[in-house]
C-alpha positions in Angstrom: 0.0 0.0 0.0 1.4 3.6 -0.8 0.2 6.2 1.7 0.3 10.0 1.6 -1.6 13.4 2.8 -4.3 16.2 2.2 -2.7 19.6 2.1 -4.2 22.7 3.0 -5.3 23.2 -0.8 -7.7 19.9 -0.7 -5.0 18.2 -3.0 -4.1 14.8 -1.8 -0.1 14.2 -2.4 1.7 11.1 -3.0 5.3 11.1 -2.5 7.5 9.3 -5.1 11.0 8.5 -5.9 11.6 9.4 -10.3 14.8 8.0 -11.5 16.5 8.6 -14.5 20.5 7.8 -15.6 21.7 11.1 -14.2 20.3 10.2 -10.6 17.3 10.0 -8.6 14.6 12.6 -6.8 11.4 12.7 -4.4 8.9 14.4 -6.0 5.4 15.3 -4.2 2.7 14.4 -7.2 -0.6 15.6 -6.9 -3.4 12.9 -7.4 -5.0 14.1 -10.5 -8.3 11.8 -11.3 -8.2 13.9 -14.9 -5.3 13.2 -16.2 -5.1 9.7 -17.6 -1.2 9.5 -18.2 1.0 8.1 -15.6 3.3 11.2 -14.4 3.7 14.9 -14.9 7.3 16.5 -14.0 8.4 20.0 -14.7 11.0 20.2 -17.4 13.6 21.0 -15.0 13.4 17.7 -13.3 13.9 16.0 -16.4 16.7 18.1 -17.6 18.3 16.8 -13.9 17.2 13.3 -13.9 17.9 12.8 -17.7 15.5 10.3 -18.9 15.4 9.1 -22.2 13.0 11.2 -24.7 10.3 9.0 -26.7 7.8 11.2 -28.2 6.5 14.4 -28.7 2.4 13.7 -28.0 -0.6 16.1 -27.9 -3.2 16.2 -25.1 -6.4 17.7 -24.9 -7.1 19.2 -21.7 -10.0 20.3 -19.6 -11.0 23.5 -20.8 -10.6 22.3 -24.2 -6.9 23.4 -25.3 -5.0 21.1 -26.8 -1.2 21.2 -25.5 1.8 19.8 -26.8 4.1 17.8 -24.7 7.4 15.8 -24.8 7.0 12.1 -23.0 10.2 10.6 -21.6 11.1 7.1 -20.5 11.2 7.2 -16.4 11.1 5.2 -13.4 9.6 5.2 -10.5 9.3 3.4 -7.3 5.9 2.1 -6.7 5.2 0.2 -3.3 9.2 -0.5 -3.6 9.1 -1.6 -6.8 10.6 0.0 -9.8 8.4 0.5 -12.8 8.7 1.7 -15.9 6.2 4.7 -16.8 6.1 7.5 -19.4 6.9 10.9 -17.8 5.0 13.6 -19.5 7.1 17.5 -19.3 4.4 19.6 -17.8 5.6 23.2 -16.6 3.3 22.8 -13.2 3.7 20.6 -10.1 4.0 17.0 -10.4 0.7 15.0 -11.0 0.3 11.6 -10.4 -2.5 10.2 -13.1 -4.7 7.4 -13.7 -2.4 5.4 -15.7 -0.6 4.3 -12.3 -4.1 4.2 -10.6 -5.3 1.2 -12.6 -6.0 -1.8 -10.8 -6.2 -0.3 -7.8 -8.1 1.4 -5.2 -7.6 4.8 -4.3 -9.3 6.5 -0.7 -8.7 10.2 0.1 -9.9 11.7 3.6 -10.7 15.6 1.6 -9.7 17.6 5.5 -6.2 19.0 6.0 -3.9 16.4 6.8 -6.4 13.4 5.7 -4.9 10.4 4.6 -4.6 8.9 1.0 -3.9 5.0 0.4 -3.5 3.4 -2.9 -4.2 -0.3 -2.5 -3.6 -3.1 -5.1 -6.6 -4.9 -5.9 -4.4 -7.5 -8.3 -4.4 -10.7 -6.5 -0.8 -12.3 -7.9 
């Protein structure tokens, strides 16, 4: 199970470790229920963390601009585990996205300093 917090914004953070072959980071991601990619970094991070580039994409976003975006080869940690993800370069704080959510269960206490789990549902 991976755990994190409610801030004092109503955003529930997960904290994660992002590695690339110029070193690792802890990022705080922002559970973000919208976004259906795996991981959001700011293109500072992955300047630093130097993951390998894939593609350029497009995404279409909630109030109906379309953005373009570079997607990069990364790794995270995920209940201790590494796994493989694409890292999209948004210029914002680091959200955490669907893609990681599926297959499992997600619980968020919305009051400052509320807990959030992520639980696997796989049964291996």
């Amino acid at each position: 199970m991976m755990t994190g917090t409610v801030n004092d914004l109503n955003e529930a953070i997960l904290r994660l470790t992002v590695r690339g072959p110029q070193g690792e980071r802890e990022v705080e991601a922002v559970v973000d229920t919208g976004f259906d990619g795996a991981l959001t970094l700011p293109s500072y991070l992955v300047a630093e963390l130097g993951p390998p580039f894939l593609i350029e994409g497009r995404s279409l976003l909630g109030d109906g601009t379309t953005v373009q975006f570079d997607a990069h080869e990364g790794l995270v940690l995920w209940n201790g585990q590494p796994r493989r993800i694409w890292v999209e370069v948004a210029d914002t704080e680091p959200l955490l996205g669907t893609r990681l959510l599926r297959g499992r269960e997600l619980k968020i206490e919305f009051v400052e300093g509320g807990s959030v789990a992520i639980r696997d549902l796989r049964t291996f």
